[in-house]
Structure formats: C-alpha cells, structure tokens
N, C-alpha and C positions, 0 to 999 in steps of 0.2 A: 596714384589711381589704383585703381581696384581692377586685381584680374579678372576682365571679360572674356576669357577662356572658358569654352563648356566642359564643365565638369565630366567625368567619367560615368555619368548616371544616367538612370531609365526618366527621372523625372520630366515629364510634360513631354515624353515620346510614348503612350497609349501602344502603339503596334508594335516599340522596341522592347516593351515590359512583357506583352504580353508574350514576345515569342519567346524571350530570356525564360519565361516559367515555364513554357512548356516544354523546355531541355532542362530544367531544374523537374520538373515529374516525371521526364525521361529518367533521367537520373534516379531518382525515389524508388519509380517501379521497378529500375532493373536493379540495382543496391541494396535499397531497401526489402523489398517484396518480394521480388521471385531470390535474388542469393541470400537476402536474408531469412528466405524462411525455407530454404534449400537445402534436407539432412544434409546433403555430398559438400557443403561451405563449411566455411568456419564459422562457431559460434563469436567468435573474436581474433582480433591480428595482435597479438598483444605485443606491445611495443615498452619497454622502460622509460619512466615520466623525462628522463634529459632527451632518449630519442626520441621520444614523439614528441615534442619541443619541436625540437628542430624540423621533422618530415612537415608538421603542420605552419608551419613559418608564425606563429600565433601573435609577436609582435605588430602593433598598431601605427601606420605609417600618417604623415601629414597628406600624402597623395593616395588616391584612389588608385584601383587597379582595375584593368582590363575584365569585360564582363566574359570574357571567356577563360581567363585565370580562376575568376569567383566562382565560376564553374566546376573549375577543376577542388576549388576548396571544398566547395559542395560537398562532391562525389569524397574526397578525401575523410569529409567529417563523416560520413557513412562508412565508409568503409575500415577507419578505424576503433569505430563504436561497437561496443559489444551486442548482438543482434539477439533482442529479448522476444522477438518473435521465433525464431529459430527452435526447430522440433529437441532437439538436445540442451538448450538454456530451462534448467530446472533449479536456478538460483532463487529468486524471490518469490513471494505470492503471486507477482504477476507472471504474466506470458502469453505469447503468443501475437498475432496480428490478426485482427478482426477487419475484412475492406469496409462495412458499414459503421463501425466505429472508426474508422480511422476517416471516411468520408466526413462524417461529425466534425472531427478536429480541423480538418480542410477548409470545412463550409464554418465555422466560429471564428476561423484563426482568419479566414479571407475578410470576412464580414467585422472582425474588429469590435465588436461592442462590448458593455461590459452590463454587468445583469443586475442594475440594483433600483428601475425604475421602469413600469411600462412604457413610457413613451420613448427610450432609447431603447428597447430589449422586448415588444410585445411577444410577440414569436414564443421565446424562449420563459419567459416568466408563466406563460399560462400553460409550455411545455412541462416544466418543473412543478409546476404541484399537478399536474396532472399523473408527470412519474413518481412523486412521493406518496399521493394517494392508492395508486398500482402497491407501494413497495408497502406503505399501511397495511393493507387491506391483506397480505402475502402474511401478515404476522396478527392477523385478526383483531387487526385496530379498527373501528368504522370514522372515529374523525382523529384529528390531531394537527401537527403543525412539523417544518424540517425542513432544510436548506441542505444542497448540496456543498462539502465543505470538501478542501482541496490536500486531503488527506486523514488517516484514524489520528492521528496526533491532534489536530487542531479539532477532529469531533470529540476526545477525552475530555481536550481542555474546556470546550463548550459545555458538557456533561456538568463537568466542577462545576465553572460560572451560574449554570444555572440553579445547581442543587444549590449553591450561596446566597443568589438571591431569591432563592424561595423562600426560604431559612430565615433571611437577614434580609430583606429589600433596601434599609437604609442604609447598605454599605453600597450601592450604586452611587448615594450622594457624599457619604463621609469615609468610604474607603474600610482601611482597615480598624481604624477608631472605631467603628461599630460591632467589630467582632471579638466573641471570648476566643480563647483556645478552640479549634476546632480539629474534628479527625475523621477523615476519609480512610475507606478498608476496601483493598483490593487483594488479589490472591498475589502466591510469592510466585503465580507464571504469570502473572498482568504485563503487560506492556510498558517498554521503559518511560512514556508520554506521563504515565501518570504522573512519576517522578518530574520531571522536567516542569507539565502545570503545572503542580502545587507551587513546585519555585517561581515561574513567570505570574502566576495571581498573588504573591506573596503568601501565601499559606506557608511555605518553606516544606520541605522535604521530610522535615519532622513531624507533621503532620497525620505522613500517609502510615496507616497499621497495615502489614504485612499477614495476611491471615493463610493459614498451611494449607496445602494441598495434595488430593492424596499420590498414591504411586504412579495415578494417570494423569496428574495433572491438571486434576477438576477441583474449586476450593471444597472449602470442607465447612459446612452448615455452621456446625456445632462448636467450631474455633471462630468462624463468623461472631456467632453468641457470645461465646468468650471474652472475645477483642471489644466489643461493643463497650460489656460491661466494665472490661476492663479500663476502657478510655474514660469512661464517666466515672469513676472510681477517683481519679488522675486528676478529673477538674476538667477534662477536655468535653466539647459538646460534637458527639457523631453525627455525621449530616448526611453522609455519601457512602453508599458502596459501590463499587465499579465491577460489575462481572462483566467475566471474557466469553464471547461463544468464537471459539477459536482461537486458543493460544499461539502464540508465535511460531514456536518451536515443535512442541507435540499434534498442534490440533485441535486441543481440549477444547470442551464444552461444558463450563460449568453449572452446576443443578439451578437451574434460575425459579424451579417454583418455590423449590426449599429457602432458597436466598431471599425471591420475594415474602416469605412467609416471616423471616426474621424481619426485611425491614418494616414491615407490617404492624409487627408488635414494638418496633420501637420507633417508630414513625418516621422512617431515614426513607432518602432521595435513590432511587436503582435507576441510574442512569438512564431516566425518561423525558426526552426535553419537549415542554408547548410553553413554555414561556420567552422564547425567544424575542420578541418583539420588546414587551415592557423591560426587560433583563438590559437590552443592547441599542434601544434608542434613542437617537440623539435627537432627532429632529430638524436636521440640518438644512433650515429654509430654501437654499439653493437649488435641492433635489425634490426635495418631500415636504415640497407645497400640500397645504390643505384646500385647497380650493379649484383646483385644477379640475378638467374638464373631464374625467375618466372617473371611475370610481379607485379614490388612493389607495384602497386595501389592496391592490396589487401592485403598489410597487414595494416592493419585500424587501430591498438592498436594509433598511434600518432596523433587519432582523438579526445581521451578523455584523461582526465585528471588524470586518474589512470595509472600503469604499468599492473600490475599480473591483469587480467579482468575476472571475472568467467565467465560462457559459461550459459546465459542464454535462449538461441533461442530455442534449443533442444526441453525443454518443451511444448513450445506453437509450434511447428515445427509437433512436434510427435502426439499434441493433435489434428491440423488441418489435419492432414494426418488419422488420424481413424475418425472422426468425419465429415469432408468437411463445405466448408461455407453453406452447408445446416444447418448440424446436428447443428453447434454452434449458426446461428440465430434462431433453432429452440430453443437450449438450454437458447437464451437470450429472447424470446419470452414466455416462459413459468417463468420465474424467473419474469416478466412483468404483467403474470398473474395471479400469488400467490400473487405479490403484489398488487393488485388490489383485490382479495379475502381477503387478510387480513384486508385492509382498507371500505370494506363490511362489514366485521363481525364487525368493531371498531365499525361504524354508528349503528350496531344491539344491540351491547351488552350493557348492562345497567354498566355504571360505566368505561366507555371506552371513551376517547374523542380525536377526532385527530389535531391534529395540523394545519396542511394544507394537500389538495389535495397532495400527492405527484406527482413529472412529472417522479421519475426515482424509483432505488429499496430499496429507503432510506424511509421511514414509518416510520414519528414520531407521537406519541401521549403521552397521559397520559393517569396514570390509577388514579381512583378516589373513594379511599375504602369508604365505606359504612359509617364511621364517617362524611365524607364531602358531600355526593350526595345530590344535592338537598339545598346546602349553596352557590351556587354563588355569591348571592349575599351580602352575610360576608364578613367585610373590612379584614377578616384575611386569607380568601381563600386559596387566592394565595401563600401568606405566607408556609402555612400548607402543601399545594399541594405541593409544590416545595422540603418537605423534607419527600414524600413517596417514589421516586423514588431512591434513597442511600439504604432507610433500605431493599425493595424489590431486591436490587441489591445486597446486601449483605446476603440476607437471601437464593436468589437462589444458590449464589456461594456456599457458604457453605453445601446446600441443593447438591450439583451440578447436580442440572437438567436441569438450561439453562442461558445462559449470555447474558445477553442484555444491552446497553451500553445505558447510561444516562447523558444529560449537560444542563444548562442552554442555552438561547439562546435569548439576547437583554433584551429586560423586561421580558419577557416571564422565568416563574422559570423552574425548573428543567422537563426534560422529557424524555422518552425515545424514541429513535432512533434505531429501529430495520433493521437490511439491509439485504434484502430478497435476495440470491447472490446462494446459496449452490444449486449444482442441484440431489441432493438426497430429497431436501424440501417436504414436502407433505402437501394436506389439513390437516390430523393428526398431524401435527408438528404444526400449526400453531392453530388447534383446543385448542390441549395442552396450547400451550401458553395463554391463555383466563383464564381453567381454573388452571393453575398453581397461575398466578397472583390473580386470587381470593384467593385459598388457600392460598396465600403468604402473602395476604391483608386486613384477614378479619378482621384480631383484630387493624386496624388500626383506 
C-alpha cells in the first residue's frame, strides 16, 4: 500500500503557506534589503566551492524536510550570495535594489503567468507595448514593433535573425539552403553574443568581419567601408552591421549616424527590428487561435522565439510609474555625476591612473601599489602592473568589502573597470574605495 503519511508540505494548508511566506519576506527584508544593501555588510561571505558544498547541504534527499529547516536554507542561500544590490558591488552593469522593481518581480513571480497571449497575461501584454512605445518615442521613433527579451545576448541574436530574414525570407522555410555566403560587421569592442549567434543561426563565426576601432573604442566609419567592400570582393553577401552604444568594457558609443550612413549606401540591416512577427511565427493552433473572441493582434507570444515568456515589463512599469521620466533622468544624471567625481579623485590620488576620459558610467583605471610608482619607465612595468589587479580582486573578495571587476584590454594589461550604476552610491562609497585599495595594496 501506499504511504498515507502527510507529507512535509504547505499543500492544501492555505493559512500554513501563508505564514511559512511571511517568515520567508521576513527573512528577504532583513538579508536581503536592509544587510544587503547595508555599506557596514559584506558585499559577499566568500566561501571555496568544496566548502560551501558542504555549509549548504545541497544534496537532494528522497524525504522532505522540516519547514523551518527550509527556512533556515532560505536565509542561508542569502546570505551566501554575493549582494549586488550593495552600495560597494560595482562588478557588473547591474546593481543596486530598486523596492518597486523588485515589487514587480514579487507580483509576476506570485501571479505565475507567462506572456505570450491575452487571455492568460492581459495585464501585462497591453503593459508591454505600452513601455515599448514610451522606450520608442525616447529614441524618436513614432511607430514600430519590440518584445522584451531576457537578456543583450538573445536581443543580438534576434537582430541577426531578423536582418536574415529581411534579406532572405525563404530561409524561414528552407533553412540554410537558401543562403549564399553571407557577412555581418560589428566593431573589434562588440559584444562576445555576436560571436556565439552567428554560430547558433549557423552562419558560423566566420562570417562575422571584425571592423577597427579607434583609441576610444568607437568603430570606425571608414574601415566600416572597407570591410564591406571587402567581403563582396570575397563572394560573401553583407547584410548586418551591429553597432554598440555602449561597449562592455570602456563605454563606447559608436558614431551611429556615420554607420547609418554606410549602411544606407549599401543597403545593409543596422540592427533595427519590426519584423518580428512574420520572421518567428509559428502559428501554433493551440494558443494563437484566429478566431477567438478578442482582437489576436495582442497576443504577441508568436513574435519571439521562446513559448513560456516571463513577464518582464512589470518592473521597469512599476519603477516608471513612482519615479516619472523626471525622477529616472534625475537618477541617470547623478549616476553621471559620481562618475565624474570618481574619475576627479583618480587624477587626485597618488597611485591611481585612469585609463581614458570616460563618456559613460564605465571608469576604468589602475591602481599602482607603491612597489611600482614612479617605474614607468622599467621595461617590466607593464608587465608587473597587469598582475596587481587579480591579487587586489581576490583579496577584496575574500575580505568581502567590495568587487570590482578587472580585464585586460588590447595591449593595455590588466585594469580595473568599475561601473558606477547603483543609485544608493555615495561620495563615501566611493571615498572608501581609494582607501580600501591602498589597504589592499600596500604590501605590493
């Protein structure tokens, strides 16, 4: 017979579920939100992959556990995750914690839906082009078409697909059999996605032309031209250029009028997408009935190339609606001007050097411990410099009072890249950072 033991679960106990959550947003708020975004915390508990293994017990057992064990997992998975809302995490593009974004995420994640037909997802589908046409009209589009996509990597490769089927429409039906050789031209600071598409659409990696950029990291028009002609030269057919307004690493924003102006005269695709629809539908009876009782042009799921679509408009919906297009250019207006105090104090501090001017909220420098100040010109410099930025990366982790992320960059050795984003940031945070890195550097 079959165990009639009650399981260890909330299910079809309504008032047991609900109080278990409301010690799990216990938990969140004090964890997550006030220590994680608490200068005096640690940015991270950093732990080595066999121990933290072990602390987290992460093996999967035949029996369920105690809801106040799962509890304690809860609190545990917080508090060894590295807190990217935290005023000192200046690791990636992101950061920071926003409450009405994160409300967003609470109210999608509670609510479960997925967004690719009105009548599961009304709410949010008429929320989404409502913030796509806001994000248009910001770039002085009056119509157009756009789906929220669940990262820049999978909006590149949408870019591709669609410059192809502009290009080629009969390779939606016959694949690659429909195409010549073809070539896509992005700068040598693009984004490693491009690479990666061209291999997942089969175009392959050979494909992509690599077009120069100059000392700041913006392409360059006139090598643009070049490559172009060069690829038709070759037998290949150019279909795509990809420009960046914001490079990874420096910032860059490359000249997009000059750009549009080459693809103009050679008739090539600048990463502008309203084809999405004819490009990526299927027509899949099940969902995307013709006949249905609503008008179909809003159920939009057979625009992208996923099914189950998470509901990501909410956040940046809910964030515009407390905030208004005032508050948020005020909020990119000052993120604009930390970075610009920061790269003050670089020019100030002795053993600080910065990289280039930055144009956006990307501030790269080095730092230059006291073994090397005043060696520039030792053939070993550069050398030397390029491996203080690892051990100071590895000493703050560890230390967990601040992450700042570090790469080489052309000749140029190793450096750090701080991205000034988080709108909790203060002069203090950034004072910190000055002297954190001496303390971190002296014995270098």
């Amino acid at each position: 017979m079959a165990d009639t033991k009650q399981l260890p679960s909330l299910d079809g106990d309504p008032m047991a579920a609900e109080a278990w959550l409301r010690d799990v947003f216990e938990i969140i708020v004090e964890e997550a939100i006030q220590k994680g975004t608490r200068a005096s915390e640690k940015v991270c508990e950093w732990k080595e992959p066999e121990e933290l293994k072990q602390l987290l017990d992460l093996e999967l057992q035949s029996h369920g556990e105690a809801q106040e064990k799962i509890l304690e997992r809860c609190r545990a998975v917080i508090h060894y995750s590295v807190k990217t809302g935290h005023p000192r995490f200046f690791n990636q593009l992101f950061s920071g914690l926003d409450p009405h974004a994160l409300a967003g995420r609470i109210i999608t994640e509670s609510l479960n839906t997925s967004q690719y037909t009105y009548e599961i997802a009304p709410v949010f589908v008429l929320m989404e082009e409502e913030v796509l046409k806001k994000l248009r009209a910001l770039v002085g589009w009056s119509s157009g078409d756009g789906v929220f996509c669940p990262g820049g990597s999978i909006s590149n490769m949408y870019a591709m697909n669609l410059a192809r089927y502009q290009r080629y429409p009969d390779c939606k039906q016959r694949g690659l059999r429909a195409l010549p050789p073809l070539a896509i031209f992005t700068s040598e600071e693009c984004h490693y996605s491009i690479n990666k598409g061209a291999a997942f659409l089969g175009l392959g990696t050979d494909s992509v032309r690599v077009v120069k950029a100059d000392e700041r990291g913006k392409m360059i028009p006139e090598d643009l031209e070049r490559q172009i002609n060069l690829a038709e030269a070759e037998g290949a057919v150019p279909f795509l250029v990809s420009a960046t307004s914001g490079t990874t690493v420096l910032g860059a924003f490359d000249p997009l009028s000059a750009i549009a102006d080459v693809c103009q005269r050679h008739g090539l695709w600048l990463h502008v997408d309203n084809l999405l629809k004819r490009c990526h539908e299927s027509q899949a009876s099940y969902l995307f009935q013709q006949d249905k009782f609503y008008d179909v042009a809003l159920d939009t799921g057979d625009k992208v190339v996923q099914c189950g679509r998470r509901v990501d408009c909410l956040k940046l919906w809910l964030l515009w609606k407390a905030q208004g297009g005032r508050g948020l250019e005020q909020r990119i207006d000052r993120a604009f001007a930390l970075a610009q105090y920061l790269v003050e104090q670089i020019k100030k501090q002795e053993g600080f050097e910065l990289v280039m001017e930055p144009e956006f909220v990307n501030v790269c420098f080095w730092f230059v411990p006291p073994s090397l100040r005043g060696k520039q010109e030792s053939l070993d410099y550069s050398q030397k410099l390029s491996q203080v930025a690892p051990v100071l990366k590895e000493r703050m982790v560890k230390a967990g009072s601040m992450m700042i992320g570090y790469q080489p960059h052309g000749a140029r050795g190793n450096f750090f890249r701080m991205i000034v984003a988080n709108p909790m940031l203060t002069h203090a945070d950034i004072d910190f950072l000055f002297k954190e890195l001496e303390r971190l550097g002296q014995d270098l």
